[in-house]
C-alpha positions as CSV (number, residue, x, y, z in Angstrom):
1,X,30.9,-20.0,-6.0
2,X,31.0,-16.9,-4.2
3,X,29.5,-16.4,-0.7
4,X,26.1,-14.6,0.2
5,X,26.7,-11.7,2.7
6,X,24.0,-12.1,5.5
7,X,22.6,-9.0,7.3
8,X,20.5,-8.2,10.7
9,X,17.0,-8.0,11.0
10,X,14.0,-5.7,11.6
11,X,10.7,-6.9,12.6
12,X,9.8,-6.8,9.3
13,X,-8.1,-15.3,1.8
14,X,-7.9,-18.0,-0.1
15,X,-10.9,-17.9,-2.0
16,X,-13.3,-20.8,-3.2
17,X,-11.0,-21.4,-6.0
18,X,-10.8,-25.0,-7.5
19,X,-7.7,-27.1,-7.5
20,X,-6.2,-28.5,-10.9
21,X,-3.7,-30.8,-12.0
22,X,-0.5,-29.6,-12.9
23,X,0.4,-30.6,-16.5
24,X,3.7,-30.6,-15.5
25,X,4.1,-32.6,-12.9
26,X,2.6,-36.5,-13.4
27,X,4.4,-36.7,-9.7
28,X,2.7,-36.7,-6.2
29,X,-0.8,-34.9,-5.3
30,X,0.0,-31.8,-5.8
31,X,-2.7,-29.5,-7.0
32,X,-2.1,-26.1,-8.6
33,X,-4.9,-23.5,-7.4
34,X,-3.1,-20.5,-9.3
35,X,-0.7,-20.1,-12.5
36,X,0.3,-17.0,-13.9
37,X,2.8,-17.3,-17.4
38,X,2.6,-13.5,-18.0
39,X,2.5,-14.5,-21.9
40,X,0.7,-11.4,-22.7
41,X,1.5,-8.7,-25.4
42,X,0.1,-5.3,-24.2
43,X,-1.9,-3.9,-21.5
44,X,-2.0,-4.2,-17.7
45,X,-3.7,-7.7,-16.9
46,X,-1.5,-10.6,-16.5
47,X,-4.7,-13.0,-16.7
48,X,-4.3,-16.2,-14.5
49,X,-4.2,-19.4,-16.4
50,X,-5.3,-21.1,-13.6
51,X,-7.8,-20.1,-10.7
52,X,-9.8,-17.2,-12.4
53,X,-7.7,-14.7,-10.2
54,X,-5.6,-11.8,-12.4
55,X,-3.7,-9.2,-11.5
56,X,-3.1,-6.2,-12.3
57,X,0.1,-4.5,-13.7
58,X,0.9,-1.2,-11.6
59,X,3.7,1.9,-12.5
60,X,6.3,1.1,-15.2
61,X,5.6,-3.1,-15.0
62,X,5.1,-3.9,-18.0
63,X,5.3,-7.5,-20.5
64,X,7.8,-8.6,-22.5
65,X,6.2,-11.2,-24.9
66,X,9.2,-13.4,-25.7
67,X,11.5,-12.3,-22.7
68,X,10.3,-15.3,-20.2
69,X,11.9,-18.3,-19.4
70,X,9.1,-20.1,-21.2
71,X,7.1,-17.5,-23.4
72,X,6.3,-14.3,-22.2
73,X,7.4,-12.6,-19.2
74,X,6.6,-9.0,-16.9
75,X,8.8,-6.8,-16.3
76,X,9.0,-5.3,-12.8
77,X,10.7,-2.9,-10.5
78,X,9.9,-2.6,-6.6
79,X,12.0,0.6,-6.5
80,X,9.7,2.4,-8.1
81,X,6.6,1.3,-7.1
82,X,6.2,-1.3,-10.3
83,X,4.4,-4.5,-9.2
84,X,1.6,-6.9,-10.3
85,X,-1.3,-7.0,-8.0
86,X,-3.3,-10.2,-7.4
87,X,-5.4,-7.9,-5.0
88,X,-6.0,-9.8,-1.0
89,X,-6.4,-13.0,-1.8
90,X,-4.3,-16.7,-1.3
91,X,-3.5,-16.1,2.6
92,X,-3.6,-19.5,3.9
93,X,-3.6,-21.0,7.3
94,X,-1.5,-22.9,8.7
95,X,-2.1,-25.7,6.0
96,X,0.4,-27.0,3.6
97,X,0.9,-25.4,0.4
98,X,3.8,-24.0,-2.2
99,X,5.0,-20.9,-4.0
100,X,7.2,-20.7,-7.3
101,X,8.2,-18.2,-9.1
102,X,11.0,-17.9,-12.1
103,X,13.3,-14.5,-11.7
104,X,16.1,-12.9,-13.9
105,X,17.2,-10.0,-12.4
106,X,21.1,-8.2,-11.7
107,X,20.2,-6.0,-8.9
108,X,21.3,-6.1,-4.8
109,X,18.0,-4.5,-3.9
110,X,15.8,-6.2,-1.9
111,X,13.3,-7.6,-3.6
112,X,10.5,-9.7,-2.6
113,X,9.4,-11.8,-6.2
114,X,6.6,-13.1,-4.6
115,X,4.5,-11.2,-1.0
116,X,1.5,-11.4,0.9
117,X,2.9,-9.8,3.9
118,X,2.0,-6.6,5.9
119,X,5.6,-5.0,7.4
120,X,6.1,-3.9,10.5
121,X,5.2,-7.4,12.3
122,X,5.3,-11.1,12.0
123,X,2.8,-12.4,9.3
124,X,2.3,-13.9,5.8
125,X,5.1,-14.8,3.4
126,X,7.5,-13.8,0.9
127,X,10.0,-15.2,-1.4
128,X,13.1,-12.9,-1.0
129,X,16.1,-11.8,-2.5
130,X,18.8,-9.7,-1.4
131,X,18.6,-8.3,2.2
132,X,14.8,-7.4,3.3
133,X,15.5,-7.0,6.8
134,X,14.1,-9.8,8.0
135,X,17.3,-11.2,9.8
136,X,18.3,-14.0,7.1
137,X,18.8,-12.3,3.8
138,X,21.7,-12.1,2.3
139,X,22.8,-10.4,-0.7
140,X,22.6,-12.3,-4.3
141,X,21.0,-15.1,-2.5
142,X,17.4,-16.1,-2.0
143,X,15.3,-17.5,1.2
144,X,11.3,-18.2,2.1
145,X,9.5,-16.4,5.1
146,X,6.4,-17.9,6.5
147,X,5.4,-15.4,9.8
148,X,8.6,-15.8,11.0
149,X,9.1,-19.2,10.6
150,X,11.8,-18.8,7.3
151,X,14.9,-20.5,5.9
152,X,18.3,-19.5,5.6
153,X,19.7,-17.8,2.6
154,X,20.2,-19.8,-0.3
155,X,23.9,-21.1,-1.5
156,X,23.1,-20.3,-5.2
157,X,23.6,-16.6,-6.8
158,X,20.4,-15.7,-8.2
159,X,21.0,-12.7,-9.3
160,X,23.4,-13.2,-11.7
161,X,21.7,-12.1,-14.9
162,X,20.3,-15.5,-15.4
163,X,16.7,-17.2,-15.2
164,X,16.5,-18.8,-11.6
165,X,13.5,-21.5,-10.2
166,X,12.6,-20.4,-6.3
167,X,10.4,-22.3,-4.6
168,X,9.2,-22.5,-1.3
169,X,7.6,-24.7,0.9
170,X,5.2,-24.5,4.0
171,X,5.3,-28.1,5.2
172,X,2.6,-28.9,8.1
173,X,3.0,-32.1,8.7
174,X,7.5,-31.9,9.1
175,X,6.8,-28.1,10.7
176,X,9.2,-27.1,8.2
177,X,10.3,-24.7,5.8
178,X,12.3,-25.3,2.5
179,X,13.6,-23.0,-0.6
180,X,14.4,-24.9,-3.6
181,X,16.5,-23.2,-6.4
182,X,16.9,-24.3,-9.8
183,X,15.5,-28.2,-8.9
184,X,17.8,-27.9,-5.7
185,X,16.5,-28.3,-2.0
186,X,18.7,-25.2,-0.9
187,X,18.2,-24.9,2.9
188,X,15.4,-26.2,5.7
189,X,14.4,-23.9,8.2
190,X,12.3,-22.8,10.9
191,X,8.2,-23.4,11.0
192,X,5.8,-20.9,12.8
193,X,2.0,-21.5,12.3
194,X,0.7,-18.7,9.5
195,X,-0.6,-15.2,11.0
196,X,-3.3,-14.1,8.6
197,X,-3.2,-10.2,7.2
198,X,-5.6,-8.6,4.2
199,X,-2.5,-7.3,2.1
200,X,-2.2,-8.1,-1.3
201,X,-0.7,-10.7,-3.3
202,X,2.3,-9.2,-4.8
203,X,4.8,-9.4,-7.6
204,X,7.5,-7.1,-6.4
205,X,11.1,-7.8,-8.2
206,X,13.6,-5.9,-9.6
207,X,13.6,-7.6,-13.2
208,X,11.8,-10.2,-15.2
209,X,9.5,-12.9,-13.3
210,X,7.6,-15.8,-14.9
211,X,5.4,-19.0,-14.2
212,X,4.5,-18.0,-11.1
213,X,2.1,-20.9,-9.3
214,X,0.9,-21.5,-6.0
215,X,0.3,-25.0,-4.9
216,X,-2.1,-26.0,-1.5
217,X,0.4,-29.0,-1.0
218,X,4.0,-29.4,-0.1
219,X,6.2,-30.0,-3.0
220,X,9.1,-32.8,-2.4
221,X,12.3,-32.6,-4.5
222,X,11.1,-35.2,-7.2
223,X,8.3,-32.6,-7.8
224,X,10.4,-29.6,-7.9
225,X,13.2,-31.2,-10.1
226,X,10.3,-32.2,-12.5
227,X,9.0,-28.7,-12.4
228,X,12.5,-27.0,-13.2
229,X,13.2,-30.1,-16.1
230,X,10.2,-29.2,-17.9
231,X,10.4,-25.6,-17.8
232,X,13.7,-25.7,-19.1
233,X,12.8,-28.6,-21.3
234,X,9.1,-28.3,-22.6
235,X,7.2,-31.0,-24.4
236,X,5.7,-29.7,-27.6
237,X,2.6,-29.4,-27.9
238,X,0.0,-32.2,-29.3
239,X,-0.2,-29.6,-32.5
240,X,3.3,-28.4,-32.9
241,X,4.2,-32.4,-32.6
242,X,1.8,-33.3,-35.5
243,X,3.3,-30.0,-37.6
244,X,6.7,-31.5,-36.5
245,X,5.5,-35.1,-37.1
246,X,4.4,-34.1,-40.4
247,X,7.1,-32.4,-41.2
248,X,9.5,-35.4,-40.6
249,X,6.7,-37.5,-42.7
250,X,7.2,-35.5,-45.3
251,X,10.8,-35.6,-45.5
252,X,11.2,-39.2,-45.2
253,X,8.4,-39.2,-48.7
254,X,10.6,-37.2,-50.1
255,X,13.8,-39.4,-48.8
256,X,12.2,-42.6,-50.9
257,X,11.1,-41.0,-54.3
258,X,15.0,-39.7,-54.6
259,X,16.9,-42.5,-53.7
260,X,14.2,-44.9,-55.6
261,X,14.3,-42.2,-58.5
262,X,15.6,-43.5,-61.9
């Protein structure tokens, strides 16, 4: 595996949304306040599937309907200027709560997949790839930021070309942050308490993102691994498993009448 190359360092409202259960995960308390699957075919709202909050695609982002690690996906490029705008909204105190997103991407810019974070001073978050500036990136590697309080720079290559799980963690109660890749815990690092700012939620990668969700808990690895499983694994659904179960019905009918055929 190669090695991530690590760089210096510049100083670089939740809403009254209603929690739901995550379908995927059957594991823990975790509730999901916010899902975004970017399944859409045309326009410039990726419409939340969860927690009523959408955003809004801005320059040259646009969706690729089958290009996502499950579905659709949007395409992005911080570069530019090309990002998805939630608008100023999921900046949480210093209360427990989790951040995935799914990336694809072959650039060494620095890229932030998922920001609510004002430069210039300690506040906010970020999942980031690449060097940021923020005194632990590292290029083709990934870490979490929480107002300072952050995690070292993954061991994985994320942007290799390939779809990649990040996740990170604000953990309260262990005053602790984590970055999980792919199912993996990746690194622990430092904990800060969360310095507020009215930026707004961001999309800003260089490439394709999907199934981005925001948790108010702390994900543990059991939760995570089942996350990454069944996004890489999905479970039909109840009516393409009756098509299928019909299907298979049908054949086994037709199994019978020929082999009990005179």
């Amino acid at each position: 595996m190669r090695e991530c190359r690590k760089y210096g360092s510049v100083r670089g409202a939740l809403g009254n949304q209603r929690s739901y259960r995550d379908p995927f995960m059957g594991i823990g308390d975790a509730s999901l306040i916010a899902h975004w699957r970017f399944d859409e075919t045309g326009g410039n709202t990726a419409y939340a599937s969860v927690g009523g909050i959408d955003g809004l695609l801005t320059g040259t982002s646009i969706f690729d309907p089958v290009g996502g690690i499950l579905g659709g996906a949007v395409q992005v490029d911080t570069t530019v200027g090309s990002r998805v705008d939630m608008g100023n909204n999921f900046m949480f105190g210093s209360v427990d709560f989790s951040v995935q997103a799914w990336i694809k991407t072959t650039s060494t810019a620095g890229m932030m997949p998922v920001i609510k974070h004002q430069g210039g001073s300690f506040n906010g978050y970020f999942l980031a790839v690449n060097n940021v500036g923020d005194g632990v990136s590292a290029t083709n590697c990934a870490h979490f930021y929480v107002s300072d309080g952050k995690t070292g720079a993954s061991s994985t290559i994320v942007n290799d070309g390939n779809w990649h799980q990040l996740v990170g963690v604000y953990d309260v109660n262990n005053s602790e942050t984590r970055l999980y890749v792919d199912g993996k815990l990746e690194v622990t690092g430092g904990f800060n308490n969360m310095v507020p700012n009215s930026q707004p939620f961001l999309i800003a990668s260089v490439g394709y993102v999907d199934e981005v969700r925001i948790w108010n808990h702390a994900l543990i690895l059991s939760e995570v691994q089942a996350l990454y499983e069944q996004t890489n694994n999905p479970v039909p659904e109840p009516a393409t498993m009756l098509l299928l179960g019909s299907g298979l019905i049908g054949l086994a009918g037709y199994g019978r009448k020929k082999f009990f055929k005179k």
